[in-house]
C-alpha angles and dihedrals in degrees: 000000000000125000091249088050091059086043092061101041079054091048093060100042082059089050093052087044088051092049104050082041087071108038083057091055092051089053087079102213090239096283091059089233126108116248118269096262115218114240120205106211096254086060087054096045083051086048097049085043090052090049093056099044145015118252078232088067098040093049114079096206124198134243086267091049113258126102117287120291098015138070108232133176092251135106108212092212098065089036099065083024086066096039092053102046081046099061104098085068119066112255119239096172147023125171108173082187102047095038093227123133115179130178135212118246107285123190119203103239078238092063110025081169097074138046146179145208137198138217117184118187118201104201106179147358089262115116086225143123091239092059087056123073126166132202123198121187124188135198130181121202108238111181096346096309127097120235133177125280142195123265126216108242076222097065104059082039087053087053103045094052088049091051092047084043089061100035095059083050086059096046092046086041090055100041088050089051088049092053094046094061 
């Protein structure tokens, strides 16, 4: 079986984590609060080095779009094109090999009784829409406990034009920077 194959066997199993992740997280535990997790100190050196910067910032990538010196499934332009238009949300996770970006649950100040979550998956070093898959969970506060909620189809796909939309600014961006040297 190929690399790519692997990759995307890899790729799936994430997705599944992610997904029981958070339907763990919907179950609520009783206090509808996730549990105080416990952080070893080169987490939170990771954590104060995310906050400063973007991985985006802190990966050289290579012509074909993976970091240097190696040939990864990932397009640099909807990489730092997701975490861009994500930036609004705080970041839990961010895996440059995997291709995976995933938030932490947000509320918007005008509905503190809902909140979302994001999960991008970057599949391969194409600049297309099919390299490019977004998960939105929702959950809603009822009686002072989160549960899952239903997502629009319209949201992730929202997303995921706004991110392309980026991501083909950045490439443009870039070519028109090239020929100008």
């Amino acid at each position: 079986m190929s690399d790519h194959g692997d990759w995307k066997r890899r790729a799936r199993s994430l997705a599944l984590a992610a997904a029981g992740a958070a339907l763990l997280a919907g179950c609520g535990l009783g206090s509808g609060e996730p549990p105080p997790a416990q952080v070893d100190p080169e987490e939170a050196d990771m954590t104060r080095d995310r906050e400063r910067s973007t991985i985006g910032d802190l990966v050289v990538f290579n012509r074909e779009g993976g970091p240097a010196g190696q040939n990864l499934p990932v397009n640099k332009h909807l990489w730092r094109a997701s975490l861009d238009t994500l930036r609004f949300l705080p970041l839990t996770s961010t895996d440059p090999f995997s291709g995976v970006i995933a938030t932490d649950w947000a509320s918007n100040p005008d509905t503190p009784d809902e909140r979302y979550k994001v999960t991008v998956y970057v599949t391969e070093p194409a600049l297309a829409a099919r390299a490019l898959n977004v998960a939105v969970f929702r959950e809603r506060r009822v009686d002072d406990a989160w549960s899952p909620s239903p997502v629009s189809d319209a949201t992730p796909r929202r997303l995921e034009d706004a991110i392309l939309t980026r991501a083909r600014q950045m490439r443009v961006a870039e070519l028109e920077e090239a020929e100008a040297e």
